[in-house]
matplotlib code that plots the C-alpha trace (Angstrom):
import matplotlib.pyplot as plt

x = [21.4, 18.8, 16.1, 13.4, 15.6, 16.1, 12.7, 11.7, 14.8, 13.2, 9.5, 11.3, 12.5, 9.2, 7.2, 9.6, 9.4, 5.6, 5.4, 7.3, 5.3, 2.0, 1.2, -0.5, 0.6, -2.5, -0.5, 2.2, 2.2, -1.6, -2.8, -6.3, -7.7, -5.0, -2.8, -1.1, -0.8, 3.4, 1.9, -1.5, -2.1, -4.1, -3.9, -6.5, -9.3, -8.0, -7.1, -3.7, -2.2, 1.0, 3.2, 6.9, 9.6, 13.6, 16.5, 19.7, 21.0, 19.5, 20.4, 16.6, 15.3, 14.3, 11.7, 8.8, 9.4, 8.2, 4.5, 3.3, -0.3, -1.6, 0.2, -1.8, -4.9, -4.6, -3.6, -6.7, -8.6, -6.1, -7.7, -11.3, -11.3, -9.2, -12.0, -14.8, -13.2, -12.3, -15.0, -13.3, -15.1, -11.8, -9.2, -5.6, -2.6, 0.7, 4.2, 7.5, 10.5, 13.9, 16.9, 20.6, 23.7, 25.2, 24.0, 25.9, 24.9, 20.7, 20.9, 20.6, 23.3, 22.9, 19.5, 17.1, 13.6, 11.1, 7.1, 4.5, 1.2, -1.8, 0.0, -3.4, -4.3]
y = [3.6, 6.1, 7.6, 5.1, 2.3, 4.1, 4.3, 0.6, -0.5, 1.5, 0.3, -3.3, -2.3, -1.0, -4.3, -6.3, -4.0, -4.0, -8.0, -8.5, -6.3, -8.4, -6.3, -8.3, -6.7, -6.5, -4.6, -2.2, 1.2, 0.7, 3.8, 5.3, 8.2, 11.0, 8.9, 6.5, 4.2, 3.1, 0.4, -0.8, -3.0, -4.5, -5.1, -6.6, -5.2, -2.0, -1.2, 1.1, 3.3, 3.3, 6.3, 5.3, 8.2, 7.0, 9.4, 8.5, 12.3, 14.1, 17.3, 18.2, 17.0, 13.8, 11.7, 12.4, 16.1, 15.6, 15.1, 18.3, 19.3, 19.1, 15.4, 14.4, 15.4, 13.2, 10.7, 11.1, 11.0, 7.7, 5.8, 7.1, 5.6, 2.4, 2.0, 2.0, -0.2, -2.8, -2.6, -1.8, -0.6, 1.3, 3.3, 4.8, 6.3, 5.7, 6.6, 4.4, 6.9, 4.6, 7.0, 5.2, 6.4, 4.7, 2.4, -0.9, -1.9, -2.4, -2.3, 0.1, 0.1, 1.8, 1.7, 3.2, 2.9, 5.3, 4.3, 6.6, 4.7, 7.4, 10.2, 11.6, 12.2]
z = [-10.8, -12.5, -10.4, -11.2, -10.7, -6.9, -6.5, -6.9, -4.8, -2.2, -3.0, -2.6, 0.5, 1.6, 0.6, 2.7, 5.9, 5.7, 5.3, 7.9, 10.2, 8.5, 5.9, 2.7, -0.3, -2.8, -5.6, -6.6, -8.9, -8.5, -11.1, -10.4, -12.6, -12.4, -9.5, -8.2, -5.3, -4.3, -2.5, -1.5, 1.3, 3.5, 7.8, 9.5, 7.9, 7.3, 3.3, 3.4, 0.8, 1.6, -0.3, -0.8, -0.9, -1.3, -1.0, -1.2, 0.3, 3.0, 0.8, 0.0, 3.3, 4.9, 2.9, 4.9, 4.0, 0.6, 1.5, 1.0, 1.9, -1.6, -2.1, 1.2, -0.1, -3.7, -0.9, 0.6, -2.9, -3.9, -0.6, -0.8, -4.4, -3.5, -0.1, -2.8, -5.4, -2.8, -0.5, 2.3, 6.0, 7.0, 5.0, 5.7, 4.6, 5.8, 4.8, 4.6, 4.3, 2.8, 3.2, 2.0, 1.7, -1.5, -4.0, -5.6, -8.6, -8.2, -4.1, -1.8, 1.0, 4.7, 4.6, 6.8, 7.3, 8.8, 8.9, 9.8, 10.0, 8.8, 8.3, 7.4, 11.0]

ax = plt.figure().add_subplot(projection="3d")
ax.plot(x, y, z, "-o")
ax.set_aspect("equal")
plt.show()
């Protein structure tokens, strides 16, 4: 299992967990200008950007690690451009961390998952 093929197992995993919490998914890999949106979403009437990060070691840090100031602010730029482009009143960003300890074959196994709802504040 190649590193993109670990990242869309955990975007998968990430689109389930926010479902089930009553998230409606509104798209996937969502590019805009020089970016891109893991998963964009949609809670009440709140739009989300939701930004995905999947490890399958805790060697380099947990995932939330890896948002990094200057990552949060093209997060912030990602939503302010998805908020105009979809009309929406209220914007945010939040963070689904999915750590495993193996894969087989295409799934991840052990998984857990860690949700920050708007990690911009």
């Amino acid at each position: 299992m190649g590193n993109r093929d670990i990242g869309r197992a955990g975007e998968d995993i990430a689109e389930l967990y926010l479902t089930r919490l009553g998230y409606t998914i509104l798209g996937r890999n969502i590019r805009l200008g020089r970016g891109e949106i893991d998963i964009l979403a949609k809670a009440g009437s709140t739009l989300i950007v939701v930004e995905v990060k999947t490890r399958l070691t805790s060697a380099f840090g947990r995932p939330e690690d890896q948002v990094t100031r200057g990552k949060l602010a093209r997060l912030c730029r990602l939503a302010a451009a998805a908020g105009l482009r979809h009309q929406a009143q209220f914007t945010r960003i939040d963070f689904v961390g999915v750590t495993a300890r193996g894969a087989v074959g295409s799934r991840l196994v052990d998984v857990t998952v860690t949700h920050i709802p708007d990690i911009s504040s």
